[in-house]
GUBAKOL-861342 format. One record per residue (C-alpha): residue number from 1; residue in one letter; x, y, z. Coordinates in nm, 4 decimals. Layout:
<pators>
<pator NUM, 'A', <X, Y, Z>>
...
</pators>
This chain:
<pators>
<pator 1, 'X', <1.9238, -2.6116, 8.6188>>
<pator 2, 'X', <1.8901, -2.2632, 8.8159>>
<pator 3, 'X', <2.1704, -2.2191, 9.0758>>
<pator 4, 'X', <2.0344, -2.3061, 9.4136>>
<pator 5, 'X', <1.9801, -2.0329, 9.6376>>
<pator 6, 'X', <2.2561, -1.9745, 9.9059>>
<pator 7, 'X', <2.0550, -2.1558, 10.2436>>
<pator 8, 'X', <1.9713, -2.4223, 10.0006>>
<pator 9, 'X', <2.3595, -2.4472, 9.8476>>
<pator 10, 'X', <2.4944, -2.4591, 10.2193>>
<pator 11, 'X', <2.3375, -2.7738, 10.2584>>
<pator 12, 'X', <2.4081, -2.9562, 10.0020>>
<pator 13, 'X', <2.7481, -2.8307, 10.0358>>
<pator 14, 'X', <2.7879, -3.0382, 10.3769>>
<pator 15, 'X', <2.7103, -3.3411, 10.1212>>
<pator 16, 'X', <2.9543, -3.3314, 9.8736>>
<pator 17, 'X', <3.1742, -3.6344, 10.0259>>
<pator 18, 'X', <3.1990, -3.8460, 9.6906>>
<pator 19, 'X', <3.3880, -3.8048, 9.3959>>
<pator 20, 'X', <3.1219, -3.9838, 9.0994>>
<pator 21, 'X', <3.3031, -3.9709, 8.7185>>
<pator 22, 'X', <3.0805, -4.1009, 8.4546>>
<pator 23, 'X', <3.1632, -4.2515, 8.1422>>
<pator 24, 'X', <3.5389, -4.1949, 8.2395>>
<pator 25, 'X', <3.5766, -4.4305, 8.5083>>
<pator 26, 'X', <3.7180, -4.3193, 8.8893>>
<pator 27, 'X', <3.9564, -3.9935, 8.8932>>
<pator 28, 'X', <4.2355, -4.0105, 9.1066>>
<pator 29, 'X', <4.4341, -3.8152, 9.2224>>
<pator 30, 'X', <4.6889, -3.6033, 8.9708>>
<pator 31, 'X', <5.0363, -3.8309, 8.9972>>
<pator 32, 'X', <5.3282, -3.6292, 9.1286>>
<pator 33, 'X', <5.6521, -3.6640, 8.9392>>
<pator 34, 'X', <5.9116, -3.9365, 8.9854>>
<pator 35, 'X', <6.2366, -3.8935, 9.1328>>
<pator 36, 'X', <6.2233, -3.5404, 8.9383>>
<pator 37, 'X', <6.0915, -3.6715, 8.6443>>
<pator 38, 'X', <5.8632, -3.4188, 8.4361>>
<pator 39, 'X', <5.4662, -3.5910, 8.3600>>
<pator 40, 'X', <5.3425, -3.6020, 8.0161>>
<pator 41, 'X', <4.9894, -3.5923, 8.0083>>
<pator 42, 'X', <4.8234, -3.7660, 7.6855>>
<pator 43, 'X', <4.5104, -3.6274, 7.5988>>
<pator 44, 'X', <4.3092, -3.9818, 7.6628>>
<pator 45, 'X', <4.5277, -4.1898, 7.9273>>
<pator 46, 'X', <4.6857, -4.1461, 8.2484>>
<pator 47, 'X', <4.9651, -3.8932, 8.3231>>
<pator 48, 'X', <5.3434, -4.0993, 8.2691>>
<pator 49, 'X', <5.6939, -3.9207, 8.3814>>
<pator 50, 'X', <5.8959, -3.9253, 8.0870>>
<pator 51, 'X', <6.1804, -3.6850, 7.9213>>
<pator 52, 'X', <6.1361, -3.5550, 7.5921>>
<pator 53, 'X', <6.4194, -3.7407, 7.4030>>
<pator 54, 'X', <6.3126, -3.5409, 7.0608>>
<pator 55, 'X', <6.1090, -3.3447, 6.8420>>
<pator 56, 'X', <6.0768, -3.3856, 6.4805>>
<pator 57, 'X', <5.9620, -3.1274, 6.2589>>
<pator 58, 'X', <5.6004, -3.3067, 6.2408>>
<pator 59, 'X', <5.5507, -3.2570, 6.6085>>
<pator 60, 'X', <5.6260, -3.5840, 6.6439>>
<pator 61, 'X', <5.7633, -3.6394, 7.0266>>
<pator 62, 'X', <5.9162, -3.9024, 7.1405>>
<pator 63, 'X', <5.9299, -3.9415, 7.5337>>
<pator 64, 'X', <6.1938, -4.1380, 7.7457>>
<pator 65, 'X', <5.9543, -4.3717, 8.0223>>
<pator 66, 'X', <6.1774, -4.5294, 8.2084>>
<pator 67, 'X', <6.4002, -4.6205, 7.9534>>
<pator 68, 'X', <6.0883, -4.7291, 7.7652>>
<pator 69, 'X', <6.0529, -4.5342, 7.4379>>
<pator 70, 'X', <5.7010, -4.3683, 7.3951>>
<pator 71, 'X', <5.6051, -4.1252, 7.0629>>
<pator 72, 'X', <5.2926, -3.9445, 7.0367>>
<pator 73, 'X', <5.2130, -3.6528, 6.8380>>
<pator 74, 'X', <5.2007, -3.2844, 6.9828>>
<pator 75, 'X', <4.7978, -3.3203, 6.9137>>
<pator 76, 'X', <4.7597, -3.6010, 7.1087>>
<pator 77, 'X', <4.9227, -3.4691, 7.4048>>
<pator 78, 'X', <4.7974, -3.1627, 7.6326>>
<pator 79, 'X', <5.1011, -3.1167, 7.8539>>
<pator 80, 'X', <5.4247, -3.2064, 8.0090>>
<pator 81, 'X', <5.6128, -3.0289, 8.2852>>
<pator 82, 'X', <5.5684, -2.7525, 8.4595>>
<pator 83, 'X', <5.5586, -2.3901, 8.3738>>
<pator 84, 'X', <5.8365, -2.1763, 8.5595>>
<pator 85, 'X', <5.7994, -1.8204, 8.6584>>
<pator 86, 'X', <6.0565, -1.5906, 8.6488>>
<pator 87, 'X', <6.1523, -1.4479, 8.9468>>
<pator 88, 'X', <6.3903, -1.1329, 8.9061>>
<pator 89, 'X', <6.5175, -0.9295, 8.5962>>
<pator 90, 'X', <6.3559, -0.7990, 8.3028>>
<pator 91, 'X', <6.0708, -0.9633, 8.0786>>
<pator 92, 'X', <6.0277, -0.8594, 7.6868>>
<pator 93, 'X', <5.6655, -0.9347, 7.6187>>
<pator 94, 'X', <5.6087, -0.9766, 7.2573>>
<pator 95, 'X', <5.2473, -0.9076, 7.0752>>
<pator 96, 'X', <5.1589, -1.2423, 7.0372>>
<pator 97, 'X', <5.2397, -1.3340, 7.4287>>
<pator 98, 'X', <5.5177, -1.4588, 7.3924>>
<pator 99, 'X', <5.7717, -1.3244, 7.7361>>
<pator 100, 'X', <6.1230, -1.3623, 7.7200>>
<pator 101, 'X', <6.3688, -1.3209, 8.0441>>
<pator 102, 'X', <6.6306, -1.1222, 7.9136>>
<pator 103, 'X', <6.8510, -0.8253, 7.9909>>
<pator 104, 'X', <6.7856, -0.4856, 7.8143>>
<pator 105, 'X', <7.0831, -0.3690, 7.6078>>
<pator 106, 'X', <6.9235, -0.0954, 7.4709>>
<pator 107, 'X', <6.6757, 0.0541, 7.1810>>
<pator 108, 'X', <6.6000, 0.3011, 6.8929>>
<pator 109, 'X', <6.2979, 0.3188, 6.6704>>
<pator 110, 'X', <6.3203, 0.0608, 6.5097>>
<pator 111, 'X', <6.4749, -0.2007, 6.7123>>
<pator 112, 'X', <6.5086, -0.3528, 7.0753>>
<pator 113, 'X', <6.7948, -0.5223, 7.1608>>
<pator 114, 'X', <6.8368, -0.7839, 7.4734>>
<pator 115, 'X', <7.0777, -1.0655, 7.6011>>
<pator 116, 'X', <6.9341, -1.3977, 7.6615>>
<pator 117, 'X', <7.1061, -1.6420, 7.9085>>
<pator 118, 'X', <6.9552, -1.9207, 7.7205>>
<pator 119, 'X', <6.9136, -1.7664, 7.3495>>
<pator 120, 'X', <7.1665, -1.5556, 7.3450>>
<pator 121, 'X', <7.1539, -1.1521, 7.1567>>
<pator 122, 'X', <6.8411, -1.1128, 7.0722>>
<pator 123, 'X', <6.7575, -0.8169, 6.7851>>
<pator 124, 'X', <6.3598, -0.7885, 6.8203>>
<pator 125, 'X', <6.1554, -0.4938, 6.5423>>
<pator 126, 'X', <5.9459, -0.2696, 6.7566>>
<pator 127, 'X', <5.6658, -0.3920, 6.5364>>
<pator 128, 'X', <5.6976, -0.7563, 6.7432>>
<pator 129, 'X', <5.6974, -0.6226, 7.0744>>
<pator 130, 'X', <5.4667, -0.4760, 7.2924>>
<pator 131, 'X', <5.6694, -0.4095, 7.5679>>
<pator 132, 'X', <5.9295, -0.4298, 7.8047>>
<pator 133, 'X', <5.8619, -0.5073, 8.1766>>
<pator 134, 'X', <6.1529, -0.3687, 8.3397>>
<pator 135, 'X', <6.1509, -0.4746, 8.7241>>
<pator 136, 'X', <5.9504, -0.7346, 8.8187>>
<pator 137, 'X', <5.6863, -0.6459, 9.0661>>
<pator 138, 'X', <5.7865, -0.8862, 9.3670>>
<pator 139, 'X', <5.4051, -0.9726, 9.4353>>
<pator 140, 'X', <5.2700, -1.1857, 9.1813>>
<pator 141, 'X', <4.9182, -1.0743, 9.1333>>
<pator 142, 'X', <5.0601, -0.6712, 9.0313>>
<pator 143, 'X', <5.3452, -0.8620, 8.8222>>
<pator 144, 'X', <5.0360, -1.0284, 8.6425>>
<pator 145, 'X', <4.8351, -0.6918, 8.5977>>
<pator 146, 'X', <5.1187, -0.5286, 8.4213>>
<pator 147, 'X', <5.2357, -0.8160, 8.2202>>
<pator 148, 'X', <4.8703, -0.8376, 8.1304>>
<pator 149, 'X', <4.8335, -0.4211, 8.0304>>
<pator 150, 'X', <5.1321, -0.4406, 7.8437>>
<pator 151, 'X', <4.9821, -0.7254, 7.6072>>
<pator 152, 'X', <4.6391, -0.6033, 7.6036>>
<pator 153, 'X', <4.7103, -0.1925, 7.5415>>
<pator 154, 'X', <4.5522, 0.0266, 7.3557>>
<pator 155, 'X', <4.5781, 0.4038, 7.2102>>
<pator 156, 'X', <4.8345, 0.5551, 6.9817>>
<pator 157, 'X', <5.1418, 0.6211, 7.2018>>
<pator 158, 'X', <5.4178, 0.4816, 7.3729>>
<pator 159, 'X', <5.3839, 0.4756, 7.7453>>
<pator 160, 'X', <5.6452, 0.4595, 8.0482>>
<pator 161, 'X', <5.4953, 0.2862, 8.3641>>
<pator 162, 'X', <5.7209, 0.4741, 8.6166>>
<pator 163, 'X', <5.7724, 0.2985, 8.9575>>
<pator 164, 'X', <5.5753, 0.5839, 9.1821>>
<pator 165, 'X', <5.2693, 0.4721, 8.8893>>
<pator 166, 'X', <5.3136, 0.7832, 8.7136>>
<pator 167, 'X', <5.3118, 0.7394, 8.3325>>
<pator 168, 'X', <5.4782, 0.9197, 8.0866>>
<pator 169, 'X', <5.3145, 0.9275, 7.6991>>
<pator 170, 'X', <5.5055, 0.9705, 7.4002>>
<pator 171, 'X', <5.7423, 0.8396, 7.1313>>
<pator 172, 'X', <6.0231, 0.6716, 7.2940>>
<pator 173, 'X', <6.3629, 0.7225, 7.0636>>
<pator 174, 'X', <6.5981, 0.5839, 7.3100>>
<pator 175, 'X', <6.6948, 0.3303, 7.5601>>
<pator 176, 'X', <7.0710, 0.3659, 7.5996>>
<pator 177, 'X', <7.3336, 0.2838, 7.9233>>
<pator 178, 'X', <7.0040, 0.3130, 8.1572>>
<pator 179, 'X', <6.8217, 0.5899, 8.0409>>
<pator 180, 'X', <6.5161, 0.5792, 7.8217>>
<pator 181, 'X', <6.4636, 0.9135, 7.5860>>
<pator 182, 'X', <6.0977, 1.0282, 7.5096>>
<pator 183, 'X', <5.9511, 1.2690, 7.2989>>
<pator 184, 'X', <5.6528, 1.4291, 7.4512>>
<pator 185, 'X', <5.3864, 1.7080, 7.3829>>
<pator 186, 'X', <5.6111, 1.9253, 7.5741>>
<pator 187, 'X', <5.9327, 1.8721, 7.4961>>
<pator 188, 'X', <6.2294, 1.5782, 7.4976>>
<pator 189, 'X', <6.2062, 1.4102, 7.8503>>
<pator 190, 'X', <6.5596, 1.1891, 7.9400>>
<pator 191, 'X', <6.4193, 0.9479, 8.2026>>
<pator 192, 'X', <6.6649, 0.6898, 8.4444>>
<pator 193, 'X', <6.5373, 0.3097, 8.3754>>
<pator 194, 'X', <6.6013, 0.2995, 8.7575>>
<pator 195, 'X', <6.2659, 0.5130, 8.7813>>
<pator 196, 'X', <6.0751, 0.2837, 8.5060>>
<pator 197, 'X', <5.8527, -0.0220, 8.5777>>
<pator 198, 'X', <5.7438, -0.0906, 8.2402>>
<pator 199, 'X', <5.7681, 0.0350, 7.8797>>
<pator 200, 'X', <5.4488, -0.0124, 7.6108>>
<pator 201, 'X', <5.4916, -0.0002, 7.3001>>
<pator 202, 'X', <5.2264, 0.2303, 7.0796>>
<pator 203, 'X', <4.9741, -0.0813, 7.0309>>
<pator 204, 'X', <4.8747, 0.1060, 6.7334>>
<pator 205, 'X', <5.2023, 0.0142, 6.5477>>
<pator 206, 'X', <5.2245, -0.3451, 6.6912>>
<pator 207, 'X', <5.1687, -0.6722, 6.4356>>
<pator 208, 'X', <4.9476, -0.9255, 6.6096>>
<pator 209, 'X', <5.0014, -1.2319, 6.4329>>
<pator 210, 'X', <4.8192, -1.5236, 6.5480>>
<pator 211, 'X', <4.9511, -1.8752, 6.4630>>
<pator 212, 'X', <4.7750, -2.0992, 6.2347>>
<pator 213, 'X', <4.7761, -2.4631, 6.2491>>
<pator 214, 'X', <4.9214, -2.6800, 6.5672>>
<pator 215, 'X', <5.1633, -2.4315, 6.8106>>
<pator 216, 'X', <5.2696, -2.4593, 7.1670>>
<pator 217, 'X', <5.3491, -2.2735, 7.4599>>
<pator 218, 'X', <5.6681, -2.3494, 7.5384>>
<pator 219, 'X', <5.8179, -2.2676, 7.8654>>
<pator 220, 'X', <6.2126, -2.2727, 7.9233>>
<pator 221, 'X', <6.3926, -2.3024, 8.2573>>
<pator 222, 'X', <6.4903, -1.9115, 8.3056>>
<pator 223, 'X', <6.0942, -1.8155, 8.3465>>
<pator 224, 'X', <6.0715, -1.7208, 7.9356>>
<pator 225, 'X', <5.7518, -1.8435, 7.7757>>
<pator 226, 'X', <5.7173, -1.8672, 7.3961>>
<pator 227, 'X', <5.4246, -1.9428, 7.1518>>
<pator 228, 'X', <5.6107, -2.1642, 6.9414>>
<pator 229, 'X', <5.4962, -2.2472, 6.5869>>
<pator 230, 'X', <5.7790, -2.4934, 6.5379>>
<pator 231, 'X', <5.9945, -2.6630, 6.7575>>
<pator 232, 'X', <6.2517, -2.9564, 6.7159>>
<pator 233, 'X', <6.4926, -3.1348, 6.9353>>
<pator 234, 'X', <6.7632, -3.4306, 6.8604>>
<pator 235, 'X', <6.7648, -3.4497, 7.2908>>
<pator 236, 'X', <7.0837, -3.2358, 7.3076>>
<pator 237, 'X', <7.0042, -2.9294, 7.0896>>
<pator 238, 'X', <6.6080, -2.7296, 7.0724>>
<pator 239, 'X', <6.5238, -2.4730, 6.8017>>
<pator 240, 'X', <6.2431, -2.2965, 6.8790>>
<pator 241, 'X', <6.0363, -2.0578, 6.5784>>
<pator 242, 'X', <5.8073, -1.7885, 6.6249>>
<pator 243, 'X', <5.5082, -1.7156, 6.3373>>
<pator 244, 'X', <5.6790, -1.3886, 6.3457>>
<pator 245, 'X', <5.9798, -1.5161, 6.1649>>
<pator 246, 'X', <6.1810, -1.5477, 6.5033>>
<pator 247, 'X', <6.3989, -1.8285, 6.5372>>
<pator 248, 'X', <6.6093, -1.9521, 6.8385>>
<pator 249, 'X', <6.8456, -2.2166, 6.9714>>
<pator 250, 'X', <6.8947, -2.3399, 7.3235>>
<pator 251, 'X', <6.9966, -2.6392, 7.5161>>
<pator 252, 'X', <6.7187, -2.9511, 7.5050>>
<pator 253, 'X', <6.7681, -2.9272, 7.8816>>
<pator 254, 'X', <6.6596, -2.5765, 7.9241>>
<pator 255, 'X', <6.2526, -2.7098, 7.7609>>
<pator 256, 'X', <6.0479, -2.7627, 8.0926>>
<pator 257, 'X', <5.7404, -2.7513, 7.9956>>
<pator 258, 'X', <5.5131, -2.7518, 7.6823>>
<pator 259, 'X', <5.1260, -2.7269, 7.6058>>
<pator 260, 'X', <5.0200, -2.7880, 7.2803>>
<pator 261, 'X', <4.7594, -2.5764, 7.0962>>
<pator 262, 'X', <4.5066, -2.6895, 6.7951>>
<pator 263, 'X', <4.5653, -3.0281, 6.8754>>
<pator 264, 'X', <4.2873, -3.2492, 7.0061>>
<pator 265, 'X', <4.2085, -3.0234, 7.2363>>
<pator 266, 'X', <3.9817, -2.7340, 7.2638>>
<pator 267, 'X', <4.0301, -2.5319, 7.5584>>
<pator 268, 'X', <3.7333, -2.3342, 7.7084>>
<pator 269, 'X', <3.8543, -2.0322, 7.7444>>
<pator 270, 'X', <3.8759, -1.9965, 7.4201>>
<pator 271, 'X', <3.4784, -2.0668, 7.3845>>
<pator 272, 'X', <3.1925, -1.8163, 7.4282>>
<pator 273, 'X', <3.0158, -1.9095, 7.7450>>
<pator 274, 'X', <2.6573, -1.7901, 7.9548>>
<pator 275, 'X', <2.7547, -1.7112, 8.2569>>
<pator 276, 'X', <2.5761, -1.6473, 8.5833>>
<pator 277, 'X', <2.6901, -1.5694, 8.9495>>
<pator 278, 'X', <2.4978, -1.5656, 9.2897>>
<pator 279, 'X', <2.6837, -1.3704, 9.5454>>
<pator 280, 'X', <2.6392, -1.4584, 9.8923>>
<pator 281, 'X', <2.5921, -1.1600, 9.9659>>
<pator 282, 'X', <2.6150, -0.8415, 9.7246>>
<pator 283, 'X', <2.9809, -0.8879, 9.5912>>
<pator 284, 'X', <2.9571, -0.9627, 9.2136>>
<pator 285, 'X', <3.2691, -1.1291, 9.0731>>
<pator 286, 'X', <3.3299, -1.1981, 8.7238>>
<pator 287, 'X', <3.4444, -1.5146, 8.5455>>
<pator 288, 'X', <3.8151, -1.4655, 8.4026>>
<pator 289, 'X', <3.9618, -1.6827, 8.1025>>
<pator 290, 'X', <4.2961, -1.8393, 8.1637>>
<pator 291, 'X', <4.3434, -1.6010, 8.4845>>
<pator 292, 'X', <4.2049, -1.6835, 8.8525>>
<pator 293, 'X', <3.9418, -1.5274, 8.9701>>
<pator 294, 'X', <4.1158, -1.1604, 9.0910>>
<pator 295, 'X', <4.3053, -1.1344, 8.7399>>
<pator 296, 'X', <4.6128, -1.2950, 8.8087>>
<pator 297, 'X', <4.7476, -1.5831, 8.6120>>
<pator 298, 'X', <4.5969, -1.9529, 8.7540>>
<pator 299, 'X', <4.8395, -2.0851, 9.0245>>
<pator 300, 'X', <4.7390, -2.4178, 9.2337>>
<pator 301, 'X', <4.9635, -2.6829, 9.3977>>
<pator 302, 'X', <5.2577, -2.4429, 9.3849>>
<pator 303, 'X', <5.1991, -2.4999, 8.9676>>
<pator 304, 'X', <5.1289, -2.2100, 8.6923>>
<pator 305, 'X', <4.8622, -2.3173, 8.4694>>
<pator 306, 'X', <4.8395, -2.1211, 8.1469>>
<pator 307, 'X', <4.4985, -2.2411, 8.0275>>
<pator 308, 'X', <4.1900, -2.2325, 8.2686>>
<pator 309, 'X', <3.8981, -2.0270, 8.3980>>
<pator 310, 'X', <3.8763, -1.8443, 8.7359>>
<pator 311, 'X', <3.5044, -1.7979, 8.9424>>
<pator 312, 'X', <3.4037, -1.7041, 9.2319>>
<pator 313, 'X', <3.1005, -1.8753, 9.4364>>
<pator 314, 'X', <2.8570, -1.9746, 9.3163>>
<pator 315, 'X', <2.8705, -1.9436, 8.9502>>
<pator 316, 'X', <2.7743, -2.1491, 8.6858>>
<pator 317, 'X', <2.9178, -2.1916, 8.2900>>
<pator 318, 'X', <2.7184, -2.2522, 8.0792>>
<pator 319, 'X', <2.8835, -2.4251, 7.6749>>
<pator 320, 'X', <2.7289, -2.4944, 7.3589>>
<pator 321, 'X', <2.8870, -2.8679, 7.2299>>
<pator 322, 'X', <2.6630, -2.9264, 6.9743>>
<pator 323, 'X', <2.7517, -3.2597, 6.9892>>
<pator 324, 'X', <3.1612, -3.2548, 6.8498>>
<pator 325, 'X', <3.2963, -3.3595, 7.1225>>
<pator 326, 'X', <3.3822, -3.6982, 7.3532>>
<pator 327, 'X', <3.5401, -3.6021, 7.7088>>
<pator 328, 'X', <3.5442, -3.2985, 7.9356>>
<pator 329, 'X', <3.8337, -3.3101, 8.1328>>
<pator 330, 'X', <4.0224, -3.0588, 8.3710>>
<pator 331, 'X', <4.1624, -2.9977, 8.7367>>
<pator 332, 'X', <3.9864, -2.8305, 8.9977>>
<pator 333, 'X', <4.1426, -2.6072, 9.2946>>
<pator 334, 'X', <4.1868, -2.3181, 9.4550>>
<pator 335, 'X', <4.4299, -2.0434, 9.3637>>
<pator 336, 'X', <4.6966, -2.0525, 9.5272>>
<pator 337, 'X', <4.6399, -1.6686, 9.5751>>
<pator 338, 'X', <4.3937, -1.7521, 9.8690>>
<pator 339, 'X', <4.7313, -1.9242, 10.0540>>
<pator 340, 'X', <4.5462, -2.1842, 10.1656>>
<pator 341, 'X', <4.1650, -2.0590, 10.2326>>
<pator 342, 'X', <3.8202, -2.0963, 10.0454>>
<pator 343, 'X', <3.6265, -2.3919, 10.0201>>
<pator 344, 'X', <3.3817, -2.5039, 9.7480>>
<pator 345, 'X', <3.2018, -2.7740, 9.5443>>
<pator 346, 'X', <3.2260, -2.8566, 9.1871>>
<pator 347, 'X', <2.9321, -2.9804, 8.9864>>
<pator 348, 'X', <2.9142, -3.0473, 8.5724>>
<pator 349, 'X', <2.6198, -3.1567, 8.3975>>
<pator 350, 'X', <2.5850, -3.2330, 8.0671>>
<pator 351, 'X', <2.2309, -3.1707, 7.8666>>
<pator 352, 'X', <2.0590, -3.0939, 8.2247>>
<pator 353, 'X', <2.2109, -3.4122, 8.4309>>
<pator 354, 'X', <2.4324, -3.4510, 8.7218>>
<pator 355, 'X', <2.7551, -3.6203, 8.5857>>
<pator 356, 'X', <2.9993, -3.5252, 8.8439>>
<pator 357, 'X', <3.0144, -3.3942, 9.1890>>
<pator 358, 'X', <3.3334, -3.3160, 9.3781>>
<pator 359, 'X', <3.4142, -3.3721, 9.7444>>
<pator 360, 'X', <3.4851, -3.0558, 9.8950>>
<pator 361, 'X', <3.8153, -2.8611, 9.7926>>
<pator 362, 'X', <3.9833, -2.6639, 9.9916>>
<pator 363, 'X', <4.2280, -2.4437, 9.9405>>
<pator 364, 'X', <4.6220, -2.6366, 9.9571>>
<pator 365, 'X', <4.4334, -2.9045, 9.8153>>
<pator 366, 'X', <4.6062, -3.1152, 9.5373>>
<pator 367, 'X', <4.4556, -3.0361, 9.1992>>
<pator 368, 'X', <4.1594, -3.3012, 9.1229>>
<pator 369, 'X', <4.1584, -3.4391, 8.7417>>
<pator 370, 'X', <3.8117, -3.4909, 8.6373>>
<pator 371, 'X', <3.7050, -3.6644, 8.2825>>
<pator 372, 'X', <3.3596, -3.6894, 8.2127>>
<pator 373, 'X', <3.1809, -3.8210, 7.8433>>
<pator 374, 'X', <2.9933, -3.5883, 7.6696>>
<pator 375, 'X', <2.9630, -3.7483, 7.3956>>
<pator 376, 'X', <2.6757, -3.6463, 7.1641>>
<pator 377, 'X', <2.6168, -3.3965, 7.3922>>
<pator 378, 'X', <2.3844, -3.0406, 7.3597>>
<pator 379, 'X', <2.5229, -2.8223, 7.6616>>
<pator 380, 'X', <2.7527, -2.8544, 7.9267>>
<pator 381, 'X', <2.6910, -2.6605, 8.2203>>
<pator 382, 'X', <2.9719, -2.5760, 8.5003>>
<pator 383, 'X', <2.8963, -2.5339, 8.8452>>
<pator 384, 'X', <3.1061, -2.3875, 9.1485>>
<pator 385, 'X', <2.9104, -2.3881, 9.4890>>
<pator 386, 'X', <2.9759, -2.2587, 9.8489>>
<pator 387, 'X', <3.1219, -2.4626, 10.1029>>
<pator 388, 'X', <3.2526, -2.4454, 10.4641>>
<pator 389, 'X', <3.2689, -2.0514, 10.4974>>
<pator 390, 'X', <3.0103, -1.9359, 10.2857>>
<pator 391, 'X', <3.2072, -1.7544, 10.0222>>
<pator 392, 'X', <3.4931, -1.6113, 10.2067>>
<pator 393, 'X', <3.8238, -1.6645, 9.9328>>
<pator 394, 'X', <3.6455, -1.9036, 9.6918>>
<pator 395, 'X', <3.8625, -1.8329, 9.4294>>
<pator 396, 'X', <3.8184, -2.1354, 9.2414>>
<pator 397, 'X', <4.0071, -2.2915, 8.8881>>
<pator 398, 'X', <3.8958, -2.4720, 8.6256>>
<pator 399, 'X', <4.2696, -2.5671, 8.5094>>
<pator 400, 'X', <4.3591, -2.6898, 8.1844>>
<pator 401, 'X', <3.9251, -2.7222, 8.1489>>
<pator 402, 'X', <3.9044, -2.8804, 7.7802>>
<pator 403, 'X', <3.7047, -3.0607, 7.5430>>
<pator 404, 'X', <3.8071, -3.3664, 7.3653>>
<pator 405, 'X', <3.6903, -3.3893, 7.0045>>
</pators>
């Protein structure tokens, strides 16, 4: 079970031709959409293009196949369509994730207001947000830094992120016809939002709420991604709630993508793991949950994944089961971020034995599903290995890795 060293790993590296799935049957390849038609992907069963024709207040869905008709619950499903990222304007981050494309009207201390092209005005309490990203960074791994500070700050202050990386702390008691007003230790301090990356919110003062029960991501056609507690469509209409008492209306159209959350499915990142890493030579890279590798958010096949885990090579996971669940399943890559470079092997083994080995993946490579049993299982044990170039840009994804109870 020890990681092999890296002379040994190159070798078997050079074997890792065929693609062995047991207990699950043969993997293929992940099934591109149809004519434009968005996949849903049931959590047992092969991927489908369908449209969501509605959503009941149950989570039931029902999906449009082909003009067959097709309803599963939101906990029997893992995903359908594809995440969008915003590419231009201004992003309103709320505490529990939540990022909405919008344009800043302005703010005092109590309230933020915005206009949504798909929502429409939007009155938010400070107490919601935690910030405001104000110009999107046009590289994506520093637009996924600061996206990622704002939501995880800390201290007792407000903060402006100004675009030369100054900062600025304070109270913040206006954001008015482009300027933002902030009350310092030294004095008032009138600042033009020109000059301003990004706005944080004094974390201190923030509510955190985390949903209960079955949510979802839900991701909308201008970029805006929500944690959605409830969400119902008649196939012309969506409302969309928040835990935080939020609640929105857009057109059905404007839903491209949803993951549900509490369902069937538990996601590893959200499980403690043992984790251990061999550098090829001395770099040391740590594992990151639902981010690749270098912190940025998990990107393969020109896709953004919200749920995953980023290593390096060679690395090995290392999971608990204890038993509770049936299938592992997830797609391997790697990151887009590497534009086309790294090369590595997947292993998994569950309670000590080889259950899967991956050809080599490179990076462009299409995503490879993988579905494994591990039923009755102890431990499951993840491994990432070097491949053609000994480590150079291994940046490798475990998307959407999950277990199956």
């Amino acid at each position: 079970m020890a990681l092999l060293p890296p002379r040994a790993l190159r070798v078997l590296s050079a074997t890792l031709t065929t693609l062995v799935v047991l207990g699950g049957g043969p993997a293929a390849r992940m099934p591109s959409s149809i004519a434009g038609v968005p996949e849903a992907r049931p959590v047992e069963g092969d991927p489908f293009p369908a449209q969501i024709a509605s959503i009941d207040a149950k989570w039931q869905i029902a999906l449009d196949a082909g003009g067959k008709q097709r309803t599963l619950p939101a906990a029997d499903i893992y995903s359908w369509g594809g995440c969008i990222e915003p590419e231009r304007g201004t992003l309103v981050i709320l505490a529990n994730g939540t990022a909405l494309v919008a344009e800043l009207s302005g703010a005092g201390r109590e309230k933020l207001t915005a206009e949504s092209a798909l929502f429409g005005p939007l009155s938010l309490p400070l107490e919601l947000l935690a910030g405001v990203l104000v110009h999107l960074p046009a590289d994506p791994l520093q637009r996924d830094l600061l996206v990622d500070r704002i939501a995880a700050a800390t201290g007792n202050s407000d903060r402006i992120v100004l675009t030369n990386r100054d900062e600025i702390a304070g109270s913040i008691t206006m954001i008015q016809e482009g300027k933002i007003r902030v009350e310092t230790g030294v004095g008032p301090l009138t600042v033009d939002l020109a000059r301003v990356r990004a706005v944080i919110y004094n974390p201190a003062l923030s509510k955190r709420k985390r949903p209960s029960g079955l949510c979802a991501w839900a991701g909308f056609s201008d970029g805006s991604r929500l944690v959605a507690t409830a969400l119902t469509s008649d196939g012309k209409s969506l409302q969309v709630k928040l835990s935080e008492g939020l609640a929105w209306s857009t057109a059905a159209k404007d839903l491209v993508f949803l993951q549900p959350l509490g369902g069937r499915v538990t996601y590893l990142s959200e499980l403690e793991a043992k984790y251990r890493h061999v550098p090829y030579l001395d770099l040391s890279w740590p594992y990151r949950i639902d981010r690749n590798v270098s912190g940025g958010m998990l990107r393969a096949a020109g896709r953004l994944w919200l749920k995953g885990i980023g290593v390096h090579s060679a690395a090995r996971l290392s999971y608990p089961l204890a038993g509770s669940y049936r299938f592992f399943q997830a797609e391997l890559a790697i990151d887009d971020e590497t534009q086309g470079r790294g090369s590595v092997g997947f292993r998994v083994y569950v309670d000590g034995q080889l259950r899967y080995t991956s050809p080599i993946v490179r990076g462009g490579s299409t995503p490879i599903p993988i579905r494994v049993d591990v039923s009755a299982a102890k431990q499951l044990d993840l491994v990432v290995d070097f491949a053609d170039r000994a480590d150079e840009l291994d940046h490798a994804d475990w998307l959407d890795a999950r277990l199956v109870r």
